[in-house]
KEZA-987827 format. One line per 5 residues: number of its first residue (from 0); for each residue x, z, y of N, C-alpha, C, O. Coordinates in nm, 3 decimals. Example, Ala and Ser with C-alpha at 12.3 -4.5 7.8 and 13.67 -1.06 7.14 Angstrom:
// residues 2
0 = 1.319:0.780:-0.569:1.230:0.780:-0.450:1.320:0.780:-0.330:1.424:0.846:-0.332 ~ 1.285:0.708:-0.225:1.367:0.714:-0.106:1.290:0.787:0.003:1.341:0.804:0.114
***
This chain:
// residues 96
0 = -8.896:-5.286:-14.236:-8.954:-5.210:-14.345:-8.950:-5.062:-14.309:-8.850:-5.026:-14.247 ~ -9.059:-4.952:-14.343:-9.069:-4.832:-14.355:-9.038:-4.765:-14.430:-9.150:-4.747:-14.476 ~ -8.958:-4.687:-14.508:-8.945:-4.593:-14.555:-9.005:-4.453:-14.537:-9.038:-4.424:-14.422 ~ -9.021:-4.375:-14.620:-9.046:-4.249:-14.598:-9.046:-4.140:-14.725:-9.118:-4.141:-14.825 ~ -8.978:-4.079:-14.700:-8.967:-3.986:-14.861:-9.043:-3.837:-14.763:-9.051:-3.810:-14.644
5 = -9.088:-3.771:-14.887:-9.204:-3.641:-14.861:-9.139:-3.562:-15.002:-9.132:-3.605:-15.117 ~ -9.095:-3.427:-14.945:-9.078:-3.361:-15.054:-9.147:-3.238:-15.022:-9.157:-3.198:-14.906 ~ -9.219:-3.148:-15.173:-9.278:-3.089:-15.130:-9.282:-2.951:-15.252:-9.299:-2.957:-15.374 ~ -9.268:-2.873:-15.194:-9.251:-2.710:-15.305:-9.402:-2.643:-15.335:-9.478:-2.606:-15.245 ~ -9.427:-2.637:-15.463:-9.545:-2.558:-15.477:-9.572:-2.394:-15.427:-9.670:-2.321:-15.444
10 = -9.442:-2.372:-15.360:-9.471:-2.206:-15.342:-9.415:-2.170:-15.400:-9.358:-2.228:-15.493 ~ -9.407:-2.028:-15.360:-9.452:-1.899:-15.476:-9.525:-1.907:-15.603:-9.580:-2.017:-15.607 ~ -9.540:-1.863:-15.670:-9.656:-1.881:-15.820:-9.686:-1.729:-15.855:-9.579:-1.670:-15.871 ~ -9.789:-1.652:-15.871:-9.788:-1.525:-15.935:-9.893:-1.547:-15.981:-9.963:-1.642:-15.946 ~ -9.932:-1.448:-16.083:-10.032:-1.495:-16.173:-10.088:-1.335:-16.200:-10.011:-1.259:-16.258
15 = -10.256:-1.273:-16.147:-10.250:-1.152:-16.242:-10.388:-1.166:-16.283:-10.474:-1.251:-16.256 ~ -10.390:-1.026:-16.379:-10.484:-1.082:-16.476:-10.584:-0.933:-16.463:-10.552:-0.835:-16.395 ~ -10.706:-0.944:-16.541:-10.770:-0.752:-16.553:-10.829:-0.791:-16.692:-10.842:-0.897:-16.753 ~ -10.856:-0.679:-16.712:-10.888:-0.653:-16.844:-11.028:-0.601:-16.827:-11.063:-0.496:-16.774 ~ -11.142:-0.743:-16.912:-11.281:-0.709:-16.900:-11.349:-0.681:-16.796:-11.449:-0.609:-16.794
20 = -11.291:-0.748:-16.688:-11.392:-0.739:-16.557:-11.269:-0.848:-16.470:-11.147:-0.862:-16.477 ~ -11.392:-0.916:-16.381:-11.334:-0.970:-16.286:-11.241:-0.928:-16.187:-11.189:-0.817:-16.205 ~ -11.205:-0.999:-16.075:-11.106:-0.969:-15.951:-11.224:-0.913:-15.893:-11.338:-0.956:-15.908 ~ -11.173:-0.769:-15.793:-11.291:-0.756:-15.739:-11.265:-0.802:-15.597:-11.178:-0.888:-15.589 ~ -11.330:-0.757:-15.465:-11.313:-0.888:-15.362:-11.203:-0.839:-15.258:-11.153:-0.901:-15.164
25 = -11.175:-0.690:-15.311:-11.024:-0.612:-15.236:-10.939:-0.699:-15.270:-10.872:-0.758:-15.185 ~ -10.926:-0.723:-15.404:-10.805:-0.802:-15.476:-10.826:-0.966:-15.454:-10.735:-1.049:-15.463 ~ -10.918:-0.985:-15.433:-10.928:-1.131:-15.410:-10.852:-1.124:-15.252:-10.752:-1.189:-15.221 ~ -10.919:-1.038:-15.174:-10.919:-1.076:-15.021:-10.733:-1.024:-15.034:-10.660:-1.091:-14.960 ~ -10.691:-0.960:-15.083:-10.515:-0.920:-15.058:-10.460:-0.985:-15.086:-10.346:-0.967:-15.043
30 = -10.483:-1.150:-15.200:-10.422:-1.237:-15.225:-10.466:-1.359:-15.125:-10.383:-1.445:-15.095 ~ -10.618:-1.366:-15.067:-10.616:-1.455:-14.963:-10.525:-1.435:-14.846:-10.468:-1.521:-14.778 ~ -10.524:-1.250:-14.832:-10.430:-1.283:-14.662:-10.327:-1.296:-14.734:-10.318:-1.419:-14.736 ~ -10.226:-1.251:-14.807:-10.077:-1.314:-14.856:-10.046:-1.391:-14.834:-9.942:-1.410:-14.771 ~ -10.164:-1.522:-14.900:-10.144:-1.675:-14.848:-10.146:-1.705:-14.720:-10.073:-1.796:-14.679
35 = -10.220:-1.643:-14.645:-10.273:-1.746:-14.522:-10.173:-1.659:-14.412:-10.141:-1.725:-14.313 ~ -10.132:-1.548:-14.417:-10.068:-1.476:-14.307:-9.933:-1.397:-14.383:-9.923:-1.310:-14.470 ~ -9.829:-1.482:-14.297:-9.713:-1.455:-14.338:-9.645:-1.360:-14.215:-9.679:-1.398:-14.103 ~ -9.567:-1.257:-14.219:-9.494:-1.222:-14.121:-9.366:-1.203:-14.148:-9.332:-1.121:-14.234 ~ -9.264:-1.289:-14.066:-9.129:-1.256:-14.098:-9.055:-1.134:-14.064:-9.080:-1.082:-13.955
40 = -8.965:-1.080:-14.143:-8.892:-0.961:-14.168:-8.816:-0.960:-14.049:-8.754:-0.860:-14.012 ~ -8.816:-1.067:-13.986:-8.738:-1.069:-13.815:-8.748:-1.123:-13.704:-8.670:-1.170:-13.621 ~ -8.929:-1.101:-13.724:-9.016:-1.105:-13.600:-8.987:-1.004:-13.501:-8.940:-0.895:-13.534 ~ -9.022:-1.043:-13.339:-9.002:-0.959:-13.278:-9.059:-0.783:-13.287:-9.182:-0.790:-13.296 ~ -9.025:-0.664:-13.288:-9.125:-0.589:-13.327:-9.253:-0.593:-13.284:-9.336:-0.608:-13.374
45 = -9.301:-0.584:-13.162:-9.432:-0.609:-13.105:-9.519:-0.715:-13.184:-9.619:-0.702:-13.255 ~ -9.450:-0.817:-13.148:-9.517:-0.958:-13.252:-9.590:-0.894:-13.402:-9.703:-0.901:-13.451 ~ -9.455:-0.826:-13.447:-9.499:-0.771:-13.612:-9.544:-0.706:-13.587:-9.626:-0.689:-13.677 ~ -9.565:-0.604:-13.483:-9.703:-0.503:-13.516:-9.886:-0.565:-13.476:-9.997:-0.534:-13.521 ~ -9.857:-0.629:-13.409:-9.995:-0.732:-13.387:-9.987:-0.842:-13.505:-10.093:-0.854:-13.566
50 = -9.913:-0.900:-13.537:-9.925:-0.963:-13.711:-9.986:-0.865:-13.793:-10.099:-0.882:-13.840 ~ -9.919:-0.765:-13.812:-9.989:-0.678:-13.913:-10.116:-0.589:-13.914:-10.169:-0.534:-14.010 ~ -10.149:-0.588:-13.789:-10.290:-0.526:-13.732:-10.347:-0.625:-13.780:-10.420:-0.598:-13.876 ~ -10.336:-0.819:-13.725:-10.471:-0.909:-13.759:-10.457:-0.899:-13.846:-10.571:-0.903:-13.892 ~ -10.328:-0.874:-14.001:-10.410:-0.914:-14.110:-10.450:-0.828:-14.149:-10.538:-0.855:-14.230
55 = -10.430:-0.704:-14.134:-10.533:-0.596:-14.134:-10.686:-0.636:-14.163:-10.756:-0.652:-14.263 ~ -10.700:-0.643:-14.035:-10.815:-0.700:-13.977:-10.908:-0.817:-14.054:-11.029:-0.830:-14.069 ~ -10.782:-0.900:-14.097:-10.875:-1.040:-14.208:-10.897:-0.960:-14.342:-11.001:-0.959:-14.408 ~ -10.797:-0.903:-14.366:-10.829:-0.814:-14.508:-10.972:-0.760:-14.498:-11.058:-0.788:-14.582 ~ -10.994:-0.684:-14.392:-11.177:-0.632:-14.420:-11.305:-0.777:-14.374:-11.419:-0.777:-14.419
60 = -11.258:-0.875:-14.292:-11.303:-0.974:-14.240:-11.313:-1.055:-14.391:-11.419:-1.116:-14.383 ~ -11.268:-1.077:-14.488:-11.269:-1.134:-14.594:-11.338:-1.062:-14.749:-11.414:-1.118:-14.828 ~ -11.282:-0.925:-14.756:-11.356:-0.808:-14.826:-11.543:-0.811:-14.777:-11.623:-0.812:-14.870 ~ -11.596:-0.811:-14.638:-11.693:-0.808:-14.604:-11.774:-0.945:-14.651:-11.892:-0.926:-14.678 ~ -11.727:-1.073:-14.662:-11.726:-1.181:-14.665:-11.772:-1.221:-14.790:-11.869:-1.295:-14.807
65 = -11.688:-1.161:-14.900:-11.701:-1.171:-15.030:-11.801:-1.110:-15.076:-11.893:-1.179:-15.121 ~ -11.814:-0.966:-15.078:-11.945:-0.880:-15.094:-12.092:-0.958:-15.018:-12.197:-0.974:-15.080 ~ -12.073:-0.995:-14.887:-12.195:-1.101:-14.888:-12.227:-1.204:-14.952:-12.330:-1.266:-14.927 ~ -12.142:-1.239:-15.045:-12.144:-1.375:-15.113:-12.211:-1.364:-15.247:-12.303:-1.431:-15.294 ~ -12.103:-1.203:-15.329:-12.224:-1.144:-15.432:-12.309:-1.125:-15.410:-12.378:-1.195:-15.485
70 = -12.383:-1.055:-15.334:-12.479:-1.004:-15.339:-12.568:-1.159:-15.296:-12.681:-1.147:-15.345 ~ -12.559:-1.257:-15.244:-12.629:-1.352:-15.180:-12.671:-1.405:-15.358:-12.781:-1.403:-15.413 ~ -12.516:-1.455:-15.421:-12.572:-1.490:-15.554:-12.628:-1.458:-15.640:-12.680:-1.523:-15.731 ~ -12.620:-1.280:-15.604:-12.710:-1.209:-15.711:-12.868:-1.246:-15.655:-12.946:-1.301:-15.733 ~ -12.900:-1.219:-15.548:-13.027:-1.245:-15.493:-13.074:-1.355:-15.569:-13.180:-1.341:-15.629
75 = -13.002:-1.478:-15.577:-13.040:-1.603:-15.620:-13.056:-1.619:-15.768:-13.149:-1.680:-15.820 ~ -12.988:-1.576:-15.814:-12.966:-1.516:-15.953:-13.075:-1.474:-16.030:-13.123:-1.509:-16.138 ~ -13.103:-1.382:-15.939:-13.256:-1.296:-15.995:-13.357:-1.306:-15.968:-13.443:-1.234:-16.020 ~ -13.387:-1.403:-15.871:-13.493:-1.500:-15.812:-13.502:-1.633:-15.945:-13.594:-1.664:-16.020 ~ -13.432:-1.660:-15.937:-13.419:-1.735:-16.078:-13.469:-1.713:-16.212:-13.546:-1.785:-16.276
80 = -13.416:-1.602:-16.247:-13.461:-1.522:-16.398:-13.580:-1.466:-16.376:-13.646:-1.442:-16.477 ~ -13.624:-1.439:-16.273:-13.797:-1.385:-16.221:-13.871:-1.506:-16.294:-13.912:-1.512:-16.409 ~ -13.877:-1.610:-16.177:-13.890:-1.756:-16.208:-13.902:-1.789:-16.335:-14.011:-1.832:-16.373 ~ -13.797:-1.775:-16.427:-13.830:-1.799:-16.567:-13.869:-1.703:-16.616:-13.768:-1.673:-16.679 ~ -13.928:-1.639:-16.636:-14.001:-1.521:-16.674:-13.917:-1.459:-16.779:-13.943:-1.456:-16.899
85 = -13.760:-1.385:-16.687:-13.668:-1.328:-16.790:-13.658:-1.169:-16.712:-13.552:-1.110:-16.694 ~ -13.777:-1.122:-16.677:-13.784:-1.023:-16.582:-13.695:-0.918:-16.627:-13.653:-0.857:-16.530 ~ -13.626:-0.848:-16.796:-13.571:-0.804:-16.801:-13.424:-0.800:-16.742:-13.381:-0.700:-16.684 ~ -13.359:-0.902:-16.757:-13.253:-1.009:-16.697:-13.275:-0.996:-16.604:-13.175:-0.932:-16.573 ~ -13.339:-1.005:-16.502:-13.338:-0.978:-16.375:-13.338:-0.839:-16.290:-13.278:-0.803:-16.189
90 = -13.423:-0.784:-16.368:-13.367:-0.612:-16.342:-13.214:-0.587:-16.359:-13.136:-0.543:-16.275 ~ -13.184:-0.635:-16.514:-13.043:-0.554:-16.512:-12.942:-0.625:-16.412:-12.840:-0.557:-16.404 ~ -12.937:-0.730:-16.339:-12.882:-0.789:-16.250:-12.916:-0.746:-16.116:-12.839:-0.710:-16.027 ~ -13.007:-0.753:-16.115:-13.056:-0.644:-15.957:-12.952:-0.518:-15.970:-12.851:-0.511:-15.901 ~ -12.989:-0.419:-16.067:-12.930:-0.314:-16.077:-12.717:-0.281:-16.092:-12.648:-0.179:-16.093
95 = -12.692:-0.414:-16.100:-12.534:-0.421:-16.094:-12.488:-0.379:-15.950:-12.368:-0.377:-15.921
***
C-alpha cells in the first residue's frame, strides 16, 4: 500500500484596496514581482544584486505588459460601441 500525506500553506495573505479607481498596472505589476521573485536576506551579495536588478527589470517588463493590454481592450471596447452605434461612448473611452 501507498501512502502519502501533502501539506500545504496558503502563503502570505495581504489584501489592499483604492478608493474609486482601480489598481493601476505599477501596483498590479509590484504585487506580481513580490509573488514570483523572492530574494533571500542571505543571499550571496552578488547573487542579490543581480536578483534585484531582474526584478527590477520584470517590474517594467510587466508595467509595459499591462498598459498593452488596456489599451488593446480599450481598442476593442470602442470598436464595439462604434458598432452599436454608441459613438458617444466610444469617444469618451477613446479619450481615457
Amino acid at each position: 500500500m501507498f501512502d502519502m500525506e501533502v501539506k500545504m500553506s496558503p502563503g502570505d495573505i495581504s489584501v489592499q484596496t483604492t478608493s474609486e479607481r482601480g489598481h493601476t498596472p505599477e501596483e498590479l505589476s509590484a504585487n506580481a514581482v513580490a509573488k514570483i521573485i523572492n530574494i533571500s536576506e542571505t543571499a550571496d551579495p552578488i547573487i542579490k544584486h543581480q536578483a534585484e536588478a531582474f526584478r527590477e527589470r520584470m517590474f517594467h517588463v510587466i508595467v509595459h505588459a499591462l498598459n498593452q493590454g488596456i489599451k488593446s481592450d480599450r481598442t476593442t471596447l470602442y470598436n464595439e460601441f462604434k458598432k452599436q452605434g454608441h459613438d458617444d461612448v466610444a469617444e469618451i473611452l477613446r479619450n481615457l
